[in-house]
C-alpha positions in Angstrom: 22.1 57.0 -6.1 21.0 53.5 -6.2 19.3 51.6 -3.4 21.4 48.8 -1.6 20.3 45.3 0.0 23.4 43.8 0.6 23.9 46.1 4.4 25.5 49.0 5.4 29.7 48.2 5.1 28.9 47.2 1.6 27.3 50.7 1.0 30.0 52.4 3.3 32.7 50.6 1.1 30.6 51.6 -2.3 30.6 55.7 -0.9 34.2 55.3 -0.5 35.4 54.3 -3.7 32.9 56.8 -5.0 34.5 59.3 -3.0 38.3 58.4 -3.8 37.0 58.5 -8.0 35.5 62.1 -7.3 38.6 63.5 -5.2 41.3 62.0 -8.1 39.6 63.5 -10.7 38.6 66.7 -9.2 42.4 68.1 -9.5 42.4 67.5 -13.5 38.7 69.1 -14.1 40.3 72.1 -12.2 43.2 72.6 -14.8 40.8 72.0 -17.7 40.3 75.3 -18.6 37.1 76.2 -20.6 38.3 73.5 -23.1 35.2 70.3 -22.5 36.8 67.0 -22.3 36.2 64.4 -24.5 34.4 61.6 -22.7 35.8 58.2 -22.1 35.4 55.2 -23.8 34.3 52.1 -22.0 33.3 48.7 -24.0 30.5 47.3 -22.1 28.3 44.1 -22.7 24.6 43.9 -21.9 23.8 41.5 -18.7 22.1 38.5 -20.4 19.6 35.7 -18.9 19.3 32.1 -20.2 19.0 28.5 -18.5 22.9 27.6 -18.3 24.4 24.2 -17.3 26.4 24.6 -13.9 28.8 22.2 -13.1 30.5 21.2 -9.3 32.8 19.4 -8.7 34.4 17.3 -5.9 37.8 15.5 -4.3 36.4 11.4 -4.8 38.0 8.3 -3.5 37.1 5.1 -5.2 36.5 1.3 -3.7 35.1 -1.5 -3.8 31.1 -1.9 -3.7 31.8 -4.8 -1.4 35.1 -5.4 0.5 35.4 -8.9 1.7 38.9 -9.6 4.4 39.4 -13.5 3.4 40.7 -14.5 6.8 41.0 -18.2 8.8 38.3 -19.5 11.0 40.4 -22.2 12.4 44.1 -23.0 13.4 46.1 -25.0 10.8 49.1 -24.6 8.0 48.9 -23.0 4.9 49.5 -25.6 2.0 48.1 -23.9 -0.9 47.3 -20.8 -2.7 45.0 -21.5 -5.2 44.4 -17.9 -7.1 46.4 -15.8 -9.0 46.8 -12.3 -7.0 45.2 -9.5 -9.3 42.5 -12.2 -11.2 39.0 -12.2 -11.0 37.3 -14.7 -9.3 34.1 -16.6 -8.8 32.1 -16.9 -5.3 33.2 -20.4 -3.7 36.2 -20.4 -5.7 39.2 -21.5 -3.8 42.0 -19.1 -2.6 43.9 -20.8 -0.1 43.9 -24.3 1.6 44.4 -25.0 5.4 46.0 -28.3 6.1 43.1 -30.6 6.4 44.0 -33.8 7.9 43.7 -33.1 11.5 40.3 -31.7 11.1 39.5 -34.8 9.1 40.8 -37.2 11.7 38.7 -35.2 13.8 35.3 -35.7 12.2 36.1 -39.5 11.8 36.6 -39.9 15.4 33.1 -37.5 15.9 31.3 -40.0 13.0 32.5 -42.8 15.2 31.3 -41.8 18.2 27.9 -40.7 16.8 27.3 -44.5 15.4 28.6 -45.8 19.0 25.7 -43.5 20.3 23.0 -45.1 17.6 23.9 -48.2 18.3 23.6 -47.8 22.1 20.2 -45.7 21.6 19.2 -49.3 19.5 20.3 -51.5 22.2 17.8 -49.5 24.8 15.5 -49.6 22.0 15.1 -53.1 22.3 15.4 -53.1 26.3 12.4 -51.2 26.2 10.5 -53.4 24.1 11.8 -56.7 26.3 10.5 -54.7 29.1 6.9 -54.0 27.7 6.7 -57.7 26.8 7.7 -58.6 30.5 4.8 -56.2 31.2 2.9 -57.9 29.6 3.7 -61.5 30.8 3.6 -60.1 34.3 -0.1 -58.9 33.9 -1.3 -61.7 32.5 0.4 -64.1 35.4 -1.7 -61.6 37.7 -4.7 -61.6 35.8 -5.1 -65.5 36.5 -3.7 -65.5 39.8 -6.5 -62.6 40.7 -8.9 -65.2 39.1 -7.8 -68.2 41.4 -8.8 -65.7 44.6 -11.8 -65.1 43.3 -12.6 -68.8 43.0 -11.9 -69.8 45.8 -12.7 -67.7 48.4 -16.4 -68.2 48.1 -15.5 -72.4 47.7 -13.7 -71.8 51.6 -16.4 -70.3 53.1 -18.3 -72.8 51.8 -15.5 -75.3 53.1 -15.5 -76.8 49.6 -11.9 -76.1 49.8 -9.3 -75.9 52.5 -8.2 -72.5 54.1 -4.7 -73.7 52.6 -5.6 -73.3 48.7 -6.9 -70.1 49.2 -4.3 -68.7 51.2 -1.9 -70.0 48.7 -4.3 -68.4 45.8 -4.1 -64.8 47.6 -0.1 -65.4 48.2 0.7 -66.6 44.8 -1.4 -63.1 43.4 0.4 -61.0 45.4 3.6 -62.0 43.7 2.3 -61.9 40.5 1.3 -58.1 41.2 4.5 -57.4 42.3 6.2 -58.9 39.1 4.0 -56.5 37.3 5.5 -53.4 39.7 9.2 -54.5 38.7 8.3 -55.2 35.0 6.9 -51.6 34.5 9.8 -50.1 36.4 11.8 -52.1 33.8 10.0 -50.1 30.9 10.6 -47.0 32.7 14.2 -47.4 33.5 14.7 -48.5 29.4 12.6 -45.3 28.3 15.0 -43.5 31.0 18.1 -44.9 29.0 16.6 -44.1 25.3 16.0 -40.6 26.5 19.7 -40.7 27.5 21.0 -42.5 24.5 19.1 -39.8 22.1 20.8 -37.2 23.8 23.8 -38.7 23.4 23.1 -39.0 19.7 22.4 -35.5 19.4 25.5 -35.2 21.0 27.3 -36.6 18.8 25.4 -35.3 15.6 26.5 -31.9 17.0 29.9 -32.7 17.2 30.0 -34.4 13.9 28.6 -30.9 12.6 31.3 -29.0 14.2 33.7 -31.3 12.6 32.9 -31.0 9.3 32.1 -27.2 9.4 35.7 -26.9 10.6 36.7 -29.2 7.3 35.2 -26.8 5.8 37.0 -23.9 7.1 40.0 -25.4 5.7 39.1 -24.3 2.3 39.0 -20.4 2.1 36.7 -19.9 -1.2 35.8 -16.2 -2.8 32.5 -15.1 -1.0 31.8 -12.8 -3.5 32.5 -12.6 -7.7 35.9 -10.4 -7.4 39.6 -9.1 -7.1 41.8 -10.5 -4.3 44.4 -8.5 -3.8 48.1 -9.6 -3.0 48.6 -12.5 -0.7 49.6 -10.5 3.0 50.3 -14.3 4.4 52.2 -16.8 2.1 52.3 -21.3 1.6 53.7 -22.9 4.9 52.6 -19.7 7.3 50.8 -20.8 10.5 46.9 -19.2 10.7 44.5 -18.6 13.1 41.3 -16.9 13.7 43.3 -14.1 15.3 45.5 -13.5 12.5 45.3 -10.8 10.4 43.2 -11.3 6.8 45.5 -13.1 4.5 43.7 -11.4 1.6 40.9 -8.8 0.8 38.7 -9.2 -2.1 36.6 -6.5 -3.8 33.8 -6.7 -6.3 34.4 -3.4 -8.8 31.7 -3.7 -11.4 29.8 -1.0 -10.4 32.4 0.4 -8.1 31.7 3.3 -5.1 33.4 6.9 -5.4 33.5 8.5 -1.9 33.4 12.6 -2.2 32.2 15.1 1.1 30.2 18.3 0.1 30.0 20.9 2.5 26.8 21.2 4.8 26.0 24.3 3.4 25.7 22.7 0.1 23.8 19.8 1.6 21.5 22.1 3.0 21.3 24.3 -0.1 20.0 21.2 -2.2 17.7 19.7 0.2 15.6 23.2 0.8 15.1 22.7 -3.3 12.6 20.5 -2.1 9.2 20.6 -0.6 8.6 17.0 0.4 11.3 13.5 1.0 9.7 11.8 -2.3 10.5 14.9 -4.4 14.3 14.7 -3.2 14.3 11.6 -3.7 13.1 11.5 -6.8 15.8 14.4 -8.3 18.7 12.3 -6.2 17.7 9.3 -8.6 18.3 11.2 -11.4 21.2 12.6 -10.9 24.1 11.9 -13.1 28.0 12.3 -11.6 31.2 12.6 -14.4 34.3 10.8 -13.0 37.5 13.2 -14.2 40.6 10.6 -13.5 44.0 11.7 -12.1 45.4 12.1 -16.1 43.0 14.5 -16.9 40.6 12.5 -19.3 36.7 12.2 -18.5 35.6 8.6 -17.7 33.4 7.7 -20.5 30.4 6.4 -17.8 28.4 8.4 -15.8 27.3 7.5 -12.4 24.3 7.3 -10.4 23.6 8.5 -6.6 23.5 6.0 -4.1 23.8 7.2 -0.4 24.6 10.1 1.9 26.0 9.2 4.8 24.0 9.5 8.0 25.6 12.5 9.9 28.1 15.4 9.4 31.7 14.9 10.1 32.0 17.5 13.2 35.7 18.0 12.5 35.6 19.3 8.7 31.6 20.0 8.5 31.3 17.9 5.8 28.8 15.0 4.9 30.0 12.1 2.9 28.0 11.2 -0.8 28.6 7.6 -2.3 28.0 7.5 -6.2 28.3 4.6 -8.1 29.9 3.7 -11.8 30.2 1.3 -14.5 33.2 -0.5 -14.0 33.4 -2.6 -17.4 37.0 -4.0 -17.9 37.8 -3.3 -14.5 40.0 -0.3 -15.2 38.8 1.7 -11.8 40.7 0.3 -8.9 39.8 0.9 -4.5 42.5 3.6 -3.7 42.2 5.9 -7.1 41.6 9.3 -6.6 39.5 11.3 -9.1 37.4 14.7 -9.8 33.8 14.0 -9.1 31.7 16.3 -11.3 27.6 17.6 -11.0 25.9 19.0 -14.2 22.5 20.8 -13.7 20.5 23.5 -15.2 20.1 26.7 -13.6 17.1 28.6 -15.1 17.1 32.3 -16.2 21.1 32.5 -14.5 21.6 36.4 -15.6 25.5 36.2 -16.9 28.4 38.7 -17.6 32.4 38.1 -18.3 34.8 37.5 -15.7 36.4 40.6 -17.0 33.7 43.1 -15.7 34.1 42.0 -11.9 36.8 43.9 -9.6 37.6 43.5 -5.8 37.8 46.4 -3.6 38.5 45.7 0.4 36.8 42.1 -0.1 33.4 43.4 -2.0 33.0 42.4 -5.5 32.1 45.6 -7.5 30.6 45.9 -11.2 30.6 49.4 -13.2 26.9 49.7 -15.1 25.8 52.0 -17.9 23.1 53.9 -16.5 20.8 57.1 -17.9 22.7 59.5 -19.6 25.9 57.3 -19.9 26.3 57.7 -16.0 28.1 55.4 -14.2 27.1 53.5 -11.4 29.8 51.5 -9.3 27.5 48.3 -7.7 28.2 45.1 -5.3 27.2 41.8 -6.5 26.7 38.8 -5.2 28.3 36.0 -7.6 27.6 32.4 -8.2 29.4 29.6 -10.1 31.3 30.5 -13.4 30.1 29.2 -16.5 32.7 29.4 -19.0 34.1 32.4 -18.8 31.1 34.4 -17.5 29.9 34.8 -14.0 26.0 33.8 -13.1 24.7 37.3 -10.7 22.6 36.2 -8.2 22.2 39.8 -7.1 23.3 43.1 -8.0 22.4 42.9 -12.0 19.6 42.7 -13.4 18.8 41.4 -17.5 19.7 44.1 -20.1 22.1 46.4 -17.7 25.1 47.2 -19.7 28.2 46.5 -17.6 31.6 47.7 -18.5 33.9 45.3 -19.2 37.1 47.9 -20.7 38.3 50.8 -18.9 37.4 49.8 -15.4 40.6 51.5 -14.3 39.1 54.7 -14.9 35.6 55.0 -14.6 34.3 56.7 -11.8 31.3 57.0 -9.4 28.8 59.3 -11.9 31.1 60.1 -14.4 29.5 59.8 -18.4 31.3 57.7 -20.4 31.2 57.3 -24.1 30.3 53.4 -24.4 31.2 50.7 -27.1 29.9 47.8 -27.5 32.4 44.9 -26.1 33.4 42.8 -28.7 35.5 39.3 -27.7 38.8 38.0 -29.1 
């Protein structure tokens, strides 16, 4: 017997097709006579190791690195479509026109009202500075008056003057001080009036802004180097910020290949590694083959560049983005392609396709033992290479396996074996 790791219904399944092997043949050894039989011939190959490539593959959906919806920012008539559909284009160059001329109109009248605002923030400019010179006047007319009442109230109350010209002196100085109180509320009403004129003239630089930004708007121009599709809105259509895009542009040198892998295999690559940097490291150099819908292999390969950021819960998959040269632009958003992994799988221990059978869901091999014995196995299978199976388990390097007369070999019966030999 031979000792199992794969649980107990594999061995249950393994003593069972023993069993039915013994009890089939038991019925012709019993008729036999004293007669031996001759043994049976099996061709069997030896179970070899060697580094193998080991190629996946994946369902991909191409688009564009960038998709850009060309839609309008303001309300107006289409007048022009200045692209041919299907071209490539250059960023800022012109695809469509909006009607213009109302948005014009609109920043002359905006320009208009911003020099009307200059010119009254100039005209308070220079009612300020009429003011400050009334200040000034007004402070000298004080100054002197205040000089006058010093004079001559010492000359009254040494009667060298009458009560009169002092009393006049005082009166005349407090109306000179109260010139000077209306004069600086006169610079403080025109600095009041600047400060409301430069708002004004903000104002109005903000609307002039607005104006021309909506000029702007008018002409739709590429925001990327790219492919507009077919026009979806055509010359004389009313547009709107609401509407839907006229056009979508994409840029397709390299261009993006969509494909989901399972989480298991997600999973199954990432354990490879022991730290981030060393995943990241292999993800960089990992090279993708693009098989297109006719069959032939695209002659670039691609390059990782992102896994998406969680697992779809419906399907338990996890999107991967590749990208490829696009020279030419012969890949186009919307093509569907095979999306195909190359790597080397160290010491992968092989054998055909042909030595592999199925019984109840197990796959079973037949090996060669000591003495020509046989000895009926489960494996556990990996990916095909060629027309050979990679054992993970169940085979070991140098057993022979039979690959010819399956059909009839049977739990510990000798067999006569011949080497295999392909056609």
């Amino acid at each position: 017997m031979f000792r199992m790791k794969t649980g107990s219904s594999k061995l249950t399944l393994v003593v069972l097709a023993a069993g039915l092997f013994v009890a089939s043949s038991g019925c012709s050894r019993g008729t036999a006579g004293a007669a031996a039989s001759p043994l049976l011939e099996v061709r069997v190959v030896e179970a070899v190791q060697k580094d193998v490539p080991v190629y996946k593959e994946w369902i991909g959906t191409l688009d564009g690195l960038v998709n850009a919806d060309i839609k309008a920012e303001v309300a107006g008539y289409l007048i022009e479509q200045a692209y041919k559909e299907g071209s490539f284009v250059k960023k800022g160059q012109l695809l469509f026109q909006i009607d213009p001329r109302p948005f014009q109109a609109a920043l002359d009248q905006s320009a208009a009202q911003l020099a009307q605002a200059q010119g009254q923030l100039a005209q308070a400019h220079a009612q300020l500075s009429q003011a400050e010179a009334g200040v000034a006047v007004a402070d000298a007319n004080q100054r002197r008056t205040q000089l006058d009442v010093d004079k001559y109230t010492p000359l009254a109350k040494q009667q060298a003057v009458s009560e009169q010209d002092l009393d006049n002196a005082t009166q005349y100085n407090m109306q000179a001080k109260a010139q000077v109180i209306a004069a600086r509320a006169q610079v403080e009403t025109a600095r009041a009036q600047i400060t409301a004129n430069e708002a004004a003239v903000q104002s109005a630089k903000a609307a002039v802004e607005t104006a021309r930004i909506n000029l702007g708007f008018t002409h739709l121009t590429a925001p990327i180097d790219g492919i507009p599709g077919i026009a979806q809105l055509q010359v004389g259509a009313l547009v709107n910020p609401a509407s839907p895009p006229i056009t979508t542009m994409s840029t397709l040198d390299p261009i993006k290949v969509y494909f989901t892998v399972s989480e298991q295999e997600y999973l199954e690559f990432s354990r490879q590694f022991a730290t981030q940097q060393l995943r990241e490291a292999d993800l960089r150099q990992l090279k993708f083959e693009l098989i297109l819908a006719d069959g032939t292999t695209y002659p670039h390969t691609g390059k990782f560049d992102f896994t998406d950021r969680q697992v779809d819960v419906r399907t338990g998959d996890i999107r991967i983005a590749a990208l490829f040269p696009n020279p030419g632009d012969l890949l186009r958003p919307g093509q569907y392609g095979r999306i195909r992994r190359a790597r080397v799988q160290p010491g992968a221990v092989l054998i055909p396709q042909e030595a592999v059978f199925e019984l109840q869901g197990t796959r079973l091999v037949a090996l060669v033992g000591s003495g020509n014995k046989i000895a009926i196995r489960p494996v556990q299978l990996g990916e095909t290479v060629g027309k050979e199976w990679i054992v993970r388990q169940g085979v070991k390097p140098g057993d022979r396996v039979v690959v010819e007369g399956l059909q009839k070999v049977r739990q510990g019966m000798q067999v006569d074996p011949k080497p295999f030999e392909a056609r």
